[in-house]
C-alpha positions in Angstrom: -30.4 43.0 28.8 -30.2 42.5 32.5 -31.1 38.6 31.9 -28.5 38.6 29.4 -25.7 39.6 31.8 -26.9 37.8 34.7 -26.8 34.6 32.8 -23.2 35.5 31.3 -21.9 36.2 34.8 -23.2 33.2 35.9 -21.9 31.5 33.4 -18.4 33.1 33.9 -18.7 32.0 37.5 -19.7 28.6 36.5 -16.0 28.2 33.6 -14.0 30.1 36.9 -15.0 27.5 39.5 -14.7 24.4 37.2 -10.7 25.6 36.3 -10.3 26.0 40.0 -11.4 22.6 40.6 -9.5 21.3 37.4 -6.4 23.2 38.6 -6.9 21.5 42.1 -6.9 18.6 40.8 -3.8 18.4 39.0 -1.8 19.7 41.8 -3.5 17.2 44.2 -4.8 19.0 46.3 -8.6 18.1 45.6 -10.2 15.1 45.3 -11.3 13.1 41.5 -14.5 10.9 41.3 -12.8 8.2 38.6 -14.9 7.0 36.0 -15.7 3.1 36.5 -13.4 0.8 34.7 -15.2 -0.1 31.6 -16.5 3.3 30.6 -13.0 4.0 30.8 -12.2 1.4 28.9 -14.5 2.3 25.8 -13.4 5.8 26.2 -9.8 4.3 25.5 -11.1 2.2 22.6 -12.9 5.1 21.3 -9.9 7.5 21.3 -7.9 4.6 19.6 -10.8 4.2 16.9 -10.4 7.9 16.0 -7.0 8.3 15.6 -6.7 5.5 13.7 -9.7 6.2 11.4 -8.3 9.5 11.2 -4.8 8.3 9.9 -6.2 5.7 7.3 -8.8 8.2 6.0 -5.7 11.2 5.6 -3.6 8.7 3.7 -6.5 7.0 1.7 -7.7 10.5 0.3 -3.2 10.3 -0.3 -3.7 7.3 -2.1 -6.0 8.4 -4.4 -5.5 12.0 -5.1 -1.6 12.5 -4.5 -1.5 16.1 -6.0 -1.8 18.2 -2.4 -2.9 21.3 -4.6 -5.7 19.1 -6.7 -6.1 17.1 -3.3 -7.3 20.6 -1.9 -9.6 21.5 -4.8 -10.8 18.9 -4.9 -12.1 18.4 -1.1 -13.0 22.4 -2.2 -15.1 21.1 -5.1 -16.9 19.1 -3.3 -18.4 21.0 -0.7 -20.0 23.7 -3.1 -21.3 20.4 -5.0 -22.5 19.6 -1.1 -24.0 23.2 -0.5 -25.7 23.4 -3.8 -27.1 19.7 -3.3 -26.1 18.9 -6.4 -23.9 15.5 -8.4 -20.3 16.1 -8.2 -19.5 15.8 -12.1 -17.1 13.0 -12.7 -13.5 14.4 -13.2 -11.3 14.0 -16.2 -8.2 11.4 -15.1 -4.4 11.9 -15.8 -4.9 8.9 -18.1 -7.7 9.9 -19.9 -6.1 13.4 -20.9 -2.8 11.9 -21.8 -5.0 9.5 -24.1 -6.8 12.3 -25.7 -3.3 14.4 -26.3 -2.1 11.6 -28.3 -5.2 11.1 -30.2 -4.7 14.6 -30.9 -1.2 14.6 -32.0 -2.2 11.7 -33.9 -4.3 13.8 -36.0 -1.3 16.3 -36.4 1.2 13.8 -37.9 -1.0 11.4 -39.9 -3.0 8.7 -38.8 -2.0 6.7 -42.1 2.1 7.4 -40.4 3.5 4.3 -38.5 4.3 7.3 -35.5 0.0 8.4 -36.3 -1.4 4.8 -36.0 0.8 4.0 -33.2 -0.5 7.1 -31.2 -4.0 6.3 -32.0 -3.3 2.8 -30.3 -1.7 3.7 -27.5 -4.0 6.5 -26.8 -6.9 4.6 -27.1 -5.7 2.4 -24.2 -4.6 5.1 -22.1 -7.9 6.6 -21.9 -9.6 3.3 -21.3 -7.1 3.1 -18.2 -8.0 6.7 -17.2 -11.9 4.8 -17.2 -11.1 2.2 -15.5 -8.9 4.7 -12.4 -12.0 7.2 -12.5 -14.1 4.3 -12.1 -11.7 3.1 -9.0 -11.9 6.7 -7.6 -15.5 7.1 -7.5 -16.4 3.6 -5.9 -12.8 4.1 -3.4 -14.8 7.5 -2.3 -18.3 6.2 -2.3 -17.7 3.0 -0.3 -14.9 3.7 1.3 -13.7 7.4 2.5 -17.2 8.2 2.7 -18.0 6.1 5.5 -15.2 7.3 7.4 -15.4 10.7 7.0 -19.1 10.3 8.0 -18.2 9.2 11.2 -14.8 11.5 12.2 -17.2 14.5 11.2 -20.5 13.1 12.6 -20.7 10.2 15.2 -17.1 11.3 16.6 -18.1 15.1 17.1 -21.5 14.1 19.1 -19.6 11.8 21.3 -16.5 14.0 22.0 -19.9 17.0 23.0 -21.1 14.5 25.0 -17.8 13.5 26.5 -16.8 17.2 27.2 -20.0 17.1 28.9 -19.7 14.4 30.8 -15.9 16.0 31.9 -18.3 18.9 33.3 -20.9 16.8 35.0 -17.9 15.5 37.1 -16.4 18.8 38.3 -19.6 20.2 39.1 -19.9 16.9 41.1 -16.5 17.1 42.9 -17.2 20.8 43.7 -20.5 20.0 45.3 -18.1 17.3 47.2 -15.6 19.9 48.0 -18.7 22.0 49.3 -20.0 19.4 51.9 -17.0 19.2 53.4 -16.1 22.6 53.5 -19.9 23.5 55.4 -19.8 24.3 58.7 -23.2 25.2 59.6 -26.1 22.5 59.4 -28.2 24.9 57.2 -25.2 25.6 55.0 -24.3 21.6 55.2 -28.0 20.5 54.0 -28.1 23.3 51.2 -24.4 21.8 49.8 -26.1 18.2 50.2 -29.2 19.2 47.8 -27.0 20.1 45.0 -24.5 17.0 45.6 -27.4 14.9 45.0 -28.1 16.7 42.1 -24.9 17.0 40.7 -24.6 13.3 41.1 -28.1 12.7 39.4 -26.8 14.7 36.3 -23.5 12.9 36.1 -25.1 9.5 36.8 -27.1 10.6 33.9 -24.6 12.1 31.5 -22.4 8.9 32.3 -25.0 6.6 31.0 -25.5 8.3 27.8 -21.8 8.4 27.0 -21.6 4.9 27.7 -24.1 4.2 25.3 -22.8 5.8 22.3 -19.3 4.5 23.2 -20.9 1.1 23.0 -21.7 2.4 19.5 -18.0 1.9 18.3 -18.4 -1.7 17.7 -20.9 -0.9 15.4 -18.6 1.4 13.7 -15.8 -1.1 13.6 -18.2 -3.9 11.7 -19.7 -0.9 9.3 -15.6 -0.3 8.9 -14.9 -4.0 7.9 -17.5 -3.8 5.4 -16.4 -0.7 3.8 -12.6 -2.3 3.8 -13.5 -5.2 1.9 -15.3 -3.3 -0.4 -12.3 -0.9 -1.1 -10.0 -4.3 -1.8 -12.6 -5.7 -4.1 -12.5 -2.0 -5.7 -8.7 -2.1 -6.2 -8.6 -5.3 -7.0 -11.1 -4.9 -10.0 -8.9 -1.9 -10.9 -5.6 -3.6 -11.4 -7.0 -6.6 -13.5 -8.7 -4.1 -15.5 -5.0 -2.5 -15.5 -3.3 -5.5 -16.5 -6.0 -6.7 -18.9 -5.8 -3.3 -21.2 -1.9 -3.7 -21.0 -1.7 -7.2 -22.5 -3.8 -6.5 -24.7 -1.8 -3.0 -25.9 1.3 -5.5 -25.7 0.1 -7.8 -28.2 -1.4 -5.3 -30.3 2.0 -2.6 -30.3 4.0 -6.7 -31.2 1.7 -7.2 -34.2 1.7 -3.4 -35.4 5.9 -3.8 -35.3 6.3 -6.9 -36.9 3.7 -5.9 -39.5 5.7 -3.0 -40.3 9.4 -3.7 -39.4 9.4 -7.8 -40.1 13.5 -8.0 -39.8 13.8 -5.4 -36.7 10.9 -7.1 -34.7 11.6 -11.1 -35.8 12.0 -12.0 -32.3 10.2 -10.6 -29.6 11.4 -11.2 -25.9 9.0 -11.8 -22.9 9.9 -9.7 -20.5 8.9 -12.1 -17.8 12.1 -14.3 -18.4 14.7 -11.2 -18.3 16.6 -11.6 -15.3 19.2 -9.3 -13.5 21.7 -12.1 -13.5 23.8 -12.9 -17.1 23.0 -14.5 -19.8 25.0 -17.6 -20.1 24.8 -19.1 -23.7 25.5 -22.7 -24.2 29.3 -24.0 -25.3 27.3 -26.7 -27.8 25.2 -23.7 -29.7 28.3 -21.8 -30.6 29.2 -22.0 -34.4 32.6 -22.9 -34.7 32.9 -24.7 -31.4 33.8 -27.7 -30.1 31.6 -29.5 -27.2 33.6 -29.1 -24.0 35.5 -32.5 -23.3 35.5 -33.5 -27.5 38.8 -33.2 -29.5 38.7 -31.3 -32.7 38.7 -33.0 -35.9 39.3 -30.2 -38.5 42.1 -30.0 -40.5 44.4 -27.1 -41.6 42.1 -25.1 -43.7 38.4 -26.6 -43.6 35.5 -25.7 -41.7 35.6 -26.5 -37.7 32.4 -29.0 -37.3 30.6 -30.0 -33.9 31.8 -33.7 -33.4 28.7 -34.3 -31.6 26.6 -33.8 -28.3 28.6 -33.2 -24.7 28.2 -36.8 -22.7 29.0 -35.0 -19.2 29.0 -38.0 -17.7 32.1 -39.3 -19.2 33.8 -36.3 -18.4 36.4 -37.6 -16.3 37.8 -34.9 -13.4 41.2 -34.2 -13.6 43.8 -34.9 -10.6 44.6 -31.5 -9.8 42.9 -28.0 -10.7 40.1 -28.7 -8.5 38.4 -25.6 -7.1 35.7 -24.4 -5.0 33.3 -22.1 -5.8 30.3 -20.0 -4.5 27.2 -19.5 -6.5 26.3 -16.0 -7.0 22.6 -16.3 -8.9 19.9 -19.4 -9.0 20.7 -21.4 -12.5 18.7 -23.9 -14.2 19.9 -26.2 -16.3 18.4 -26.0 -20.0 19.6 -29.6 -20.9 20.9 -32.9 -19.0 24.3 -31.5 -19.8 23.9 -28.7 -17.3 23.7 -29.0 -13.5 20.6 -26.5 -12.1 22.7 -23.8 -9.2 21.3 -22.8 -6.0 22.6 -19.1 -4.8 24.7 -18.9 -2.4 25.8 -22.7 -2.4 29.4 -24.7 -2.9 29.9 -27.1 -5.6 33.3 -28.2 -6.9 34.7 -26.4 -10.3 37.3 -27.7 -12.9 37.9 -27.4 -16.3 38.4 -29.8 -19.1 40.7 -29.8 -22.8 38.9 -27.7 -25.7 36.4 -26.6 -23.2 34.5 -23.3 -24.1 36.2 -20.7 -21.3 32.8 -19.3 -20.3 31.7 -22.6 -18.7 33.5 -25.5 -16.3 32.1 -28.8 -14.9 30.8 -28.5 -11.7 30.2 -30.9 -9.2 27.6 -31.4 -6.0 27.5 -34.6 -4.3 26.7 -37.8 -7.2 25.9 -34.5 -9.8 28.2 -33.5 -12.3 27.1 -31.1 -15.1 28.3 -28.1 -17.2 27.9 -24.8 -15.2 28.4 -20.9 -16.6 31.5 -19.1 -15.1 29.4 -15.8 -14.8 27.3 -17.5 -12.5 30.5 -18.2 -10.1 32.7 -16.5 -7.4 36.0 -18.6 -7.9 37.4 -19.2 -4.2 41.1 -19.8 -3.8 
């Protein structure tokens, strides 16, 4: 009991003096040994390597589990998995239960039902894209977060000990300092010297040994790298997989619909040529009119017929009605009648006798061709 106290009390003397000498040393009225330039330098690299990998692990666990609540049972989960020693059992995907609810309310209605067999479809892929994000998970948290938790919660806390301890070393050093010059007596004075020489031994010492696992960073950083490319190949497997399974439900949904509703689903539309822009439609595929720049030749009472293709180039401009105009959206022509836009560009605008109202010829330069009026801001 009497050791026990002794060593706390010496102990208590030991935290007392250091904040005196800390406290000293930020008012200025006590001297600092500085570290040497490059430990100080990998000390700065080290502190940047943590708050970084700190950051990028936080919003990489974001990434893939963006549910705070299941984000926190999950990390839960997994250390009672970790305590136990035991697999962490593979958990069930958004995907794959949204999948297995519409298998199941397939069931319900009718497989044989157009609504049944559609489910059954579509829920088959969903679960295979709840596969393929488990899959994604599980290799993101293996190859990836792994690593860098492994370091923030292993190498990082033995180097910030041996830091702190290193910080220690140093004030025990710069009160031994403060000591020698504070001795009056030559007996006093030698005493102070012993444990300066000491104190430096055990700096010198703890200085080295920080150095060395700072040095270790650059390991770190290439055992990083690694695990970053891995992550990128990971996703990158993911999203083919992603956009495999969709094409393929695509085609298969297209097929289903035309099977069953042949006149509703005669024409399908790739959505890869929608556009925001409008939809100009051409003057010459219009039943019932005339090509811009072609007199009519119907008569009272007969049927109005196409007198024939649109020869731009004959199109001669008139000698007034000219007008500028600025392109609002990229066009391209659809036949040598047309003149391909730019956005954002001039070209001279002017219209023609029995031309279709929703296009004028526009000019740039030597080219002349048909142009849609939705396409155009009209300038005065």
């Amino acid at each position: 009991m009497d050791f026990n106290l002794k060593k706390l009390t010496s102990d208590a003397g030991v935290f007392f003096t250091r904040a005196v000498q800390f406290t000293e040393e930020k008012l200025g009225s006590a001297e600092k040994t500085e570290l040497d330039a490059h430990l100080e330098n990998l000390i700065a690299r080290a502190d940047c390597t943590k708050n970084w990998t700190e950051k990028i692990f936080r919003q990489t666990e974001v990434l893939l589990q963006p549910n705070p609540i299941d984000h926190t049972g999950a990390r839960i989960e997994e250390f009672f998995y970790e305590k136990l020693d035991k697999k962490i059992p593979s958990r069930t995907t958004n995907g794959e239960l949204l999948g297995q609810y519409m298998l199941d309310a397939a069931k319900d209605f009718g497989p044989g039902t157009p609504y049944g067999s559609t489910l059954i479809t579509v829920g088959e892929y969903q679960r295979r894209l709840g596969g393929a994000e488990r899959e994604f998970l599980q290799t993101s948290a293996i190859n990836f977060l792994t690593p860098l938790r492994n370091f923030l919660e292993g190498d990082w806390r033995t180097i910030s000990k041996e830091r702190r301890l290193l910080e220690n070393r140093r004030l025990d050093l710069d009160i031994c300092k403060a000591r020698v010059k504070k001795a009056k007596q030559a007996e006093a004075k030698a005493a102070a010297e012993q444990e300066l020489r000491v104190a430096q031994t055990e700096f010198d010492r703890q200085a080295e040994v920080t150095r060395l696992l700072l040095e270790g960073i650059s390991s770190t950083h290439v055992n990083h790298l690694r695990c970053l490319h891995e992550f990128v190949e990971a996703q990158a497997t993911y999203y083919a997989q992603c956009h495999q399974y969709m094409q393929e439900l695509q085609k298969e949904l297209s097929s289903a619909n035309s099977d069953m509703y042949p006149n509703s689903f005669a024409s399908n539309v790739n959505p890869s040529t929608s556009a925001s822009c409008p939809s100009p439609i051409s003057s010459a595929t219009l039943p019932g009119v005339s090509p811009p720049g072609l007199a009519s030749t119907s008569t009272p009472g007969s049927a109005r017929e196409p007198s024939g293709p649109l020869k731009i180039q004959d199109v001669q401009p008139p000698s007034t009605g000219h007008r500028k105009a600025k392109v609002l959206y990229d066009y391209d022509a659809h036949d040598t009648s047309e003149l391909s836009l730019l956005a954002d560009e001039l070209i001279t605008v002017y219209t023609v006798p029995g031309m279709d109202p929703d296009w004028l010829v526009g000019e740039r330069g030597n080219q002349k061709g048909k142009v849609p009026v939705t396409y155009l801001e009209l300038l005065s």
